[in-house]
C-alpha positions as CSV (number, residue, x, y, z in Angstrom):
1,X,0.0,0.0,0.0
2,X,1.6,3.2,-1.2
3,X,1.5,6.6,1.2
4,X,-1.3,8.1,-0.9
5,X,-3.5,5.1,-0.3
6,X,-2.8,4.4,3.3
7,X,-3.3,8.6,4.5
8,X,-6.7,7.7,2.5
9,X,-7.4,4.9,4.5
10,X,-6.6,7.0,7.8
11,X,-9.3,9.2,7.2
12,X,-11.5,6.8,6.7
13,X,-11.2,4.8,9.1
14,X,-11.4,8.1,11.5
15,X,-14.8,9.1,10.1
16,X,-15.9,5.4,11.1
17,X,-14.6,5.7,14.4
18,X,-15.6,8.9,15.2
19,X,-19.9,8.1,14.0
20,X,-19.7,4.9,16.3
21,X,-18.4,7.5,19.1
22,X,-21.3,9.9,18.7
23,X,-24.1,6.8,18.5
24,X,-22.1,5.6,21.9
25,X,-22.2,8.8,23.6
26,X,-26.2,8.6,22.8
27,X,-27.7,5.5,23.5
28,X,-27.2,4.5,27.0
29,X,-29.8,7.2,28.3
30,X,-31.4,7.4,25.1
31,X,-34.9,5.0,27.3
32,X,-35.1,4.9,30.9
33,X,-35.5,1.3,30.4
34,X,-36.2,-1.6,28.7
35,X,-38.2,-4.1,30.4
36,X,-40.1,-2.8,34.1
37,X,-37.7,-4.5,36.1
38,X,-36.3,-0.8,37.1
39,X,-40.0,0.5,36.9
40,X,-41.0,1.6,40.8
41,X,-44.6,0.7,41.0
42,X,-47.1,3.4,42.3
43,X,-46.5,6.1,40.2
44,X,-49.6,6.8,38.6
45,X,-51.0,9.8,40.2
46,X,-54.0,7.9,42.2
47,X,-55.1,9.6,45.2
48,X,-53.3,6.5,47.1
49,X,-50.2,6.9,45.0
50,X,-49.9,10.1,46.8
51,X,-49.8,12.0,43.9
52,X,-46.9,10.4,42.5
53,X,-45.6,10.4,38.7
54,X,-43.1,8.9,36.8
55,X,-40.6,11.6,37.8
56,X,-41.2,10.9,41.4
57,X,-40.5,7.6,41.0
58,X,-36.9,8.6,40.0
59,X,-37.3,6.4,36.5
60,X,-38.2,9.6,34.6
61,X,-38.0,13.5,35.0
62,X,-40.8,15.3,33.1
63,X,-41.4,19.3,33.6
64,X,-45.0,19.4,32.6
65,X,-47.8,16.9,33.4
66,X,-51.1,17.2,31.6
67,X,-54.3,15.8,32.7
68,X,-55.5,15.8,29.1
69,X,-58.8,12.6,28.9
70,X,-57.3,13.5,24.3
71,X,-54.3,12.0,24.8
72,X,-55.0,9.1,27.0
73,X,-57.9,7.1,26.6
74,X,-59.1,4.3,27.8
75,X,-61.7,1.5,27.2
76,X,-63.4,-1.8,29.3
77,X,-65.0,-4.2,27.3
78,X,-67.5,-5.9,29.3
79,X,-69.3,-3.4,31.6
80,X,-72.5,-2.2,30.5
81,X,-72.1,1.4,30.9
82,X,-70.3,2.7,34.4
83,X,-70.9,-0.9,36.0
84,X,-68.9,-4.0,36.5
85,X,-69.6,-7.2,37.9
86,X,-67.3,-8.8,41.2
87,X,-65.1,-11.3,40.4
88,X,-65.4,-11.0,36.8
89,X,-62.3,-10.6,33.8
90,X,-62.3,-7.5,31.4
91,X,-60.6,-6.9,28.7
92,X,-59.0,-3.4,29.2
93,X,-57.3,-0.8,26.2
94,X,-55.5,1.6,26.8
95,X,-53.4,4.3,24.2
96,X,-51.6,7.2,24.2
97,X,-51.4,10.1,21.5
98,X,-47.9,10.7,20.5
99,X,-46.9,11.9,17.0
100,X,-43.0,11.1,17.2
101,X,-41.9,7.3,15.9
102,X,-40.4,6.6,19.4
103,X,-41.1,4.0,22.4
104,X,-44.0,4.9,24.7
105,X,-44.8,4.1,27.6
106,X,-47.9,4.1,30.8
107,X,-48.9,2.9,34.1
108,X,-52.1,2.0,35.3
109,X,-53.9,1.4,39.1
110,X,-57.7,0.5,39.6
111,X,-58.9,2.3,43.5
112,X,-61.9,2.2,45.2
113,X,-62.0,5.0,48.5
114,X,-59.9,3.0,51.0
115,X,-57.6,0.1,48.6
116,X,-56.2,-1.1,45.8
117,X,-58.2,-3.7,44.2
118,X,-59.1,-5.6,41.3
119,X,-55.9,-7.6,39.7
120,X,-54.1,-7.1,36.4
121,X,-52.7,-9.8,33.9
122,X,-49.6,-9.5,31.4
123,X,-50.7,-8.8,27.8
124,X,-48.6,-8.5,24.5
125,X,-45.9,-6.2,25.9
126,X,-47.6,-5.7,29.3
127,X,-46.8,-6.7,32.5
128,X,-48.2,-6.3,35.8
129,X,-45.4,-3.9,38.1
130,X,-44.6,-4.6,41.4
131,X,-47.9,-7.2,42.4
132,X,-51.5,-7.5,40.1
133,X,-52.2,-4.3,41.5
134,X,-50.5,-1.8,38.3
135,X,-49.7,-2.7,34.9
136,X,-47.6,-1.3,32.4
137,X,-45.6,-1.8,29.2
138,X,-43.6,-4.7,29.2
139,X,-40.9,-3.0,26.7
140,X,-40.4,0.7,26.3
141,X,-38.2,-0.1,23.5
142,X,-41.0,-1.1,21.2
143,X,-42.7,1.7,19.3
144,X,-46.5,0.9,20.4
145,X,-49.5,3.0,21.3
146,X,-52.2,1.0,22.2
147,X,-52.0,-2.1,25.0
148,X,-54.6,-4.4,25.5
149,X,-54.6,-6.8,29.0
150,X,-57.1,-8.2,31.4
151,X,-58.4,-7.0,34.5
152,X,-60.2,-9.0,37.3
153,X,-62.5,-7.2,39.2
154,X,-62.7,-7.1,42.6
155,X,-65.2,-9.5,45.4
156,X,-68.5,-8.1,46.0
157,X,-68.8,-5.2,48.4
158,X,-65.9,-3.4,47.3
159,X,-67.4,-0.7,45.8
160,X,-67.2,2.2,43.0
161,X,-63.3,1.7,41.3
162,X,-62.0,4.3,39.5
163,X,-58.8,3.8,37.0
164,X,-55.7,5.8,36.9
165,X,-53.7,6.1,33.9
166,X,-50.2,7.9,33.5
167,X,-48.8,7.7,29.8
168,X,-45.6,9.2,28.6
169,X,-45.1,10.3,25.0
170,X,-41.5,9.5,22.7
171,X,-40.2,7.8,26.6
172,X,-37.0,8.5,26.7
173,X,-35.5,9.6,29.4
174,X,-35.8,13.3,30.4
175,X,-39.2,13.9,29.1
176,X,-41.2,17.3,28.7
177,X,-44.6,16.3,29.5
178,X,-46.9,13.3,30.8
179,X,-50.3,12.7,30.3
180,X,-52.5,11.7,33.5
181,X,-56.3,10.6,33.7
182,X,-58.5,8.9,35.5
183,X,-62.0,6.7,34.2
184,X,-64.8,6.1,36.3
185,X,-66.1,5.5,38.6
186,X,-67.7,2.6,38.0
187,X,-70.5,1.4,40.3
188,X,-70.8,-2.3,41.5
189,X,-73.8,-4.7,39.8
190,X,-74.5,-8.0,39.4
191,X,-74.8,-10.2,37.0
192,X,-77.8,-12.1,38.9
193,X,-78.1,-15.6,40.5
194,X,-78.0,-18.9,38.2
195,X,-80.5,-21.2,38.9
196,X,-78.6,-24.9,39.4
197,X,-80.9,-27.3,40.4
198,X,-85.0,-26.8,39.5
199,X,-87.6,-27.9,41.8
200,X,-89.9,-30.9,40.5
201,X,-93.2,-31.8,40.6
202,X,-94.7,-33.4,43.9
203,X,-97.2,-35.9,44.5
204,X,-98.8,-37.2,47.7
205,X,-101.7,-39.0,50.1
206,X,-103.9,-36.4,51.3
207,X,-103.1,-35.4,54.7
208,X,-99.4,-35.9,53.9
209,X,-96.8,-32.8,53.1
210,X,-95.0,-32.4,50.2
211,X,-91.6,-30.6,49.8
212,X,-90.2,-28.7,47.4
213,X,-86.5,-27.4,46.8
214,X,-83.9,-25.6,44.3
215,X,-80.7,-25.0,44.6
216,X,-79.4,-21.2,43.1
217,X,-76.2,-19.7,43.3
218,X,-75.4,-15.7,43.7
219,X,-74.8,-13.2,45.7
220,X,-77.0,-12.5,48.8
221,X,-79.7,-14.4,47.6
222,X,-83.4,-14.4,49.3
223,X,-86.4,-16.9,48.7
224,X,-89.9,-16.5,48.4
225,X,-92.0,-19.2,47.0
226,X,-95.4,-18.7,45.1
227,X,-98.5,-20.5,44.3
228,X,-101.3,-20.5,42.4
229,X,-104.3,-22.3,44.0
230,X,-106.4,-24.8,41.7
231,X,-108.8,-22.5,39.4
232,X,-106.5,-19.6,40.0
233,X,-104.7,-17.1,37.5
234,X,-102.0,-15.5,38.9
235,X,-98.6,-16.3,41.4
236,X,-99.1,-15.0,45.0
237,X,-96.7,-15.3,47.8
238,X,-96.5,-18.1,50.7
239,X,-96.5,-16.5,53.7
240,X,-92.5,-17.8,55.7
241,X,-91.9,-19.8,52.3
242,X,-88.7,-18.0,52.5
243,X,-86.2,-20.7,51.8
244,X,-84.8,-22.6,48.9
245,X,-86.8,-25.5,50.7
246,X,-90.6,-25.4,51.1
247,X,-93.3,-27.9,52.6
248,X,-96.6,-27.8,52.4
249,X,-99.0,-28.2,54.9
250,X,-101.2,-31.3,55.5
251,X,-102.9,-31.5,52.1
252,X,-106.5,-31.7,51.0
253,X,-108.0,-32.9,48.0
254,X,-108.4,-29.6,47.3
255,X,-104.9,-28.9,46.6
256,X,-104.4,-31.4,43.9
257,X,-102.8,-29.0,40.8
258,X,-101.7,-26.1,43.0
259,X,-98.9,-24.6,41.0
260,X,-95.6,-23.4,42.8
261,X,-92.5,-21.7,41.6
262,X,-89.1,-19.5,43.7
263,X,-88.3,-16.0,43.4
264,X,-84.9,-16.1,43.9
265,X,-83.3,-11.9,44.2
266,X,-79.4,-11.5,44.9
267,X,-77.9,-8.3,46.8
268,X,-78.4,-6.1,43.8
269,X,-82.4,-6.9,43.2
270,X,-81.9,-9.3,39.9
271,X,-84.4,-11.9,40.1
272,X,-85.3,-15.1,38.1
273,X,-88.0,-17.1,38.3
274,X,-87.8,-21.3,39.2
275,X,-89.7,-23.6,37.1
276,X,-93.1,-23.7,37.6
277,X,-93.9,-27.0,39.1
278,X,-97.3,-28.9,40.3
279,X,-98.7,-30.4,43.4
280,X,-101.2,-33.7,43.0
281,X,-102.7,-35.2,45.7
282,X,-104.6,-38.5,45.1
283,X,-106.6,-40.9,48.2
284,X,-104.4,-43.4,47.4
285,X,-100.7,-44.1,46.3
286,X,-99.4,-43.2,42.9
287,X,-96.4,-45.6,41.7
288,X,-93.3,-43.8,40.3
289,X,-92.6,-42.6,36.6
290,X,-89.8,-42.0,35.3
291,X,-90.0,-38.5,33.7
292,X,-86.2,-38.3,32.8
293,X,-83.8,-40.9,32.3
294,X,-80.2,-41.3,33.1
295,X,-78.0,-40.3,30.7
296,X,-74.6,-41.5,29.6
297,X,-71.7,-40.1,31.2
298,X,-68.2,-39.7,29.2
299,X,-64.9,-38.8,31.5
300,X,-61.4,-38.8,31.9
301,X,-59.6,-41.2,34.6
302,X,-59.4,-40.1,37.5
303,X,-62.2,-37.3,37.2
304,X,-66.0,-38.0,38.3
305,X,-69.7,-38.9,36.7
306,X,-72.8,-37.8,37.7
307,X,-76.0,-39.7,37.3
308,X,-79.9,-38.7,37.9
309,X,-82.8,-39.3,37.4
310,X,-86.1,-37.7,37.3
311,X,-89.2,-39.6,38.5
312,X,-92.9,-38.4,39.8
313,X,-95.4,-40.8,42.2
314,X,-96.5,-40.5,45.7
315,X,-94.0,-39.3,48.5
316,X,-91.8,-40.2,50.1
317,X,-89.8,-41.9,47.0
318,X,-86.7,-44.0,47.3
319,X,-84.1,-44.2,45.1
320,X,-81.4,-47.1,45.2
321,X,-78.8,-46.9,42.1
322,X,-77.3,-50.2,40.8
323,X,-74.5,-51.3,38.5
324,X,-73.3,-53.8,36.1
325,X,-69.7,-54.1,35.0
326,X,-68.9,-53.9,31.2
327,X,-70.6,-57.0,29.2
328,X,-72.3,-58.4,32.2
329,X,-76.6,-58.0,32.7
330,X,-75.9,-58.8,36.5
331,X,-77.0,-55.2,38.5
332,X,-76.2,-54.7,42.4
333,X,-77.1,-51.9,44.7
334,X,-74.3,-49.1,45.3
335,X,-73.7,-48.7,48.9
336,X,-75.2,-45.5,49.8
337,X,-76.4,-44.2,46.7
338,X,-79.6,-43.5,47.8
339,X,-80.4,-40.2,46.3
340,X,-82.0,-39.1,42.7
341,X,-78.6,-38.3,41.5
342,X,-75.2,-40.6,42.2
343,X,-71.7,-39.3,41.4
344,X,-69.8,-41.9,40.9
345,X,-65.4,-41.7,43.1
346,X,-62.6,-40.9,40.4
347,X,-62.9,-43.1,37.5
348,X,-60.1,-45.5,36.7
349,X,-59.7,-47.4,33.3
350,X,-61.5,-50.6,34.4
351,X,-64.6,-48.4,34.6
352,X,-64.9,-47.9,31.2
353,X,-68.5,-49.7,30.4
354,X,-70.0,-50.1,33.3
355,X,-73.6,-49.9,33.3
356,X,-76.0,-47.8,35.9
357,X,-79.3,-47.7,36.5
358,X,-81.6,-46.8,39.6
359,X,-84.8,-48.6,41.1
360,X,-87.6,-45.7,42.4
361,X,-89.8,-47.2,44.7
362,X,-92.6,-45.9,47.0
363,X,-95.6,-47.1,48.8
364,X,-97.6,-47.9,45.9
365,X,-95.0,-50.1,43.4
366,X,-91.5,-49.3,41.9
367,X,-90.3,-48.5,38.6
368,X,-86.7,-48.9,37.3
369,X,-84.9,-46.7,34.9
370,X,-83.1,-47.2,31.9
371,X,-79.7,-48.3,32.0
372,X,-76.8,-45.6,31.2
373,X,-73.4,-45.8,30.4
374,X,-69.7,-44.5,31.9
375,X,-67.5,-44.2,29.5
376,X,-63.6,-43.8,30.3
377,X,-61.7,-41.4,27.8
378,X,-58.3,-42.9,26.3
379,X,-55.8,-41.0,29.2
380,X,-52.6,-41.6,30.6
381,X,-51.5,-45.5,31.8
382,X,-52.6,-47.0,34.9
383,X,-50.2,-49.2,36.8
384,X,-52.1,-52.1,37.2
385,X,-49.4,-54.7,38.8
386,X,-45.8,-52.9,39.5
387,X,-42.7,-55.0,39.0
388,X,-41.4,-57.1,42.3
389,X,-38.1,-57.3,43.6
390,X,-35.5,-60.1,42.2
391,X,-32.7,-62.1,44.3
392,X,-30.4,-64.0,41.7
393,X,-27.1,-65.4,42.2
394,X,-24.3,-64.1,40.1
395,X,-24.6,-65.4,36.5
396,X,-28.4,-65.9,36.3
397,X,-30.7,-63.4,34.4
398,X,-33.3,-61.8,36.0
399,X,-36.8,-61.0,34.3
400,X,-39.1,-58.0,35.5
401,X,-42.8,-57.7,34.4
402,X,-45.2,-54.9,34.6
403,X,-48.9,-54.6,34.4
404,X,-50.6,-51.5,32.8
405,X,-53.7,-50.1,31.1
């Protein structure tokens, strides 16, 4: 390489040196950071945040914050207007307006008057800071505006939440404004009870009672059953029928096809309606009917069936529930299942096939029900017989045997 060349070279190879020193000298404070492992939770602006930002936090330092709802905004999908449901997961957006191309970032708290509450879940590039109780970007090195996560609100009786957003335009480090607001509040509701278990018709002797019951699930739920009396048109309500169990008193002839059905009202006055049912009363003894048969039941091994069955006739009935292995027509009672409905201990693979069926009986006759099925889904093996222990003397072979399904 001649002079001439290598004095090029030189200068070259300065130039090249001295860009990659300027980039240097830029980028390590060019973001504050780039995951939220540095990120001090609590830095919102919530009332129990004290009021504090992202520069008080020490992670940023910005001169002008802006409660501005244009630049910030937020949306819950779920809620039906300013209400949520306890105990219940939203789907929560939130986005900031920024016109530069850089990385930004937000914060976000959910408060009722006294707490923290509610919990948030990770998202694409959001993570919760701290505990559930803030979320934030997962990545401030990743040019996004918008975030989308879940949210889990809190247990009934927590009250009105409110949410509090910071978002910070372009983050980099030293930055010239940040945009707070807050959404809500939003008032607590319910969603209203779930019926699980209807009541069913009734029949009985006169002079005998007949009881009716439902199970519902909800929050704070009250009762209050209602007849109509034979001939009647329209539902009025049993004086202290104010359970999800209600028995008559000593019946009359004149009762035969009174109709019945629940009220059932949770803490924030929803109410459904039971199934409207019917009480008969006959001078003598009606034998059972079957009204619904059992159906087949398909599960894993290890997990649990249900049976039931759904028969009318005189009360008291009785309900024994047999079984059959697979391929044999020989049924025998199950201890103790004695009840309309018979969930069966965790399946294992040798259940696959058997049979059930259950015998209703009263004073008047019996009736038995069809027979249905359990069938075992294909799941892991099932030791069976585990291999034994071997004593050999020295030159023998020794042969272990398992057995599984």
């Amino acid at each position: 390489m001649n002079e001439k060349t290598l004095n090029s070279f030189s200068q070259y190879l300065r130039m090249c040196l001295g860009t990659l020193l300027v980039v240097s000298a830029l980028t390590p404070d060019l973001y504050a950071h780039t995951t939220l492992a540095a990120v001090a939770s609590g830095a919102t602006g919530s009332p129990l945040d004290g009021a504090k930002t992202c520069g008080g936090s020490g992670c940023h330092t910005e001169t002008s914050l802006i409660n501005q709802s244009a630049n910030v905004t937020f949306s819950i999908a779920g809620p039906s207007g300013t209400t949520y449901v306890p105990s219940t997961t939203y789907a929560i957006t939130v986005s900031v307006a920024s016109a530069g191309l850089g990385p930004n970032g937000f914060e976000i708290t959910a408060e009722n008057a006294t707490n923290k509450v509610g919990a948030f879940a990770a998202g694409t590039n959001v993570t919760t800071v701290g505990s559930t109780a803030y979320a934030g970007q997962a990545n401030a090195s990743i040019a996004t505006k918008t975030w989308t996560f879940n949210y889990t609100t809190p247990p009934p009786g927590s009250g009105p939440i409110t949410f509090y957003v910071i978002a910070l335009p372009d983050s980099v480090k030293e930055i010239s404004v940040a945009y707070l607001n807050s959404f809500g509040p939003f008032t607590e509701t319910s969603a209203g009870p779930v019926m699980m278990n209807q009541p069913t018709n009734q029949s009985v002797i006169v002079g005998q009672s007949a009881t009716f019951d439902l199970t519902a699930m909800g929050s704070g739920l009250s009762y209050q059953w209602q007849k109509i009396a034979p001939g009647g048109t329209t539902f009025t309500n049993i004086s202290g029928a104010t359970s999800p169990s209600y028995t008559t008193p000593t019946t009359t002839s004149g009762d035969s096809g009174t109709l019945l059905q629940c009220q059932v009202t949770d803490s924030g006055g929803l109410t459904i309606y039971s199934n409207t049912v019917t009480l008969t009363v006959t001078t003598t003894a009606v034998s059972p009917t079957v009204t619904i048969q059992p159906a087949d039941q398909t599960v894993s091994v290890d997990q649990s069936g249900t049976f039931s069955v759904t028969a009318n006739g005189t009360a008291p009935l009785n309900y024994q529930w047999l079984s059959a292995p697979s391929g044999s027509a020989t049924f025998t009672a199950v201890a103790g299942a004695t009840d309309a409905a018979y969930t069966l201990p965790a399946a294992i693979p040798t259940d696959d096939g058997t049979n059930f069926r259950c015998v209703i009986s009263n004073a008047s006759g019996s009736v038995t029900s069809n027979a249905a099925t359990l069938i075992i889904l294909p799941g892991r093996p099932s030791i069976m017989t585990q291999p034994l222990d071997q004593a050999i003397s020295a030159g023998q072979t020794a042969t272990y045997s398992v057995i599984a399904q």
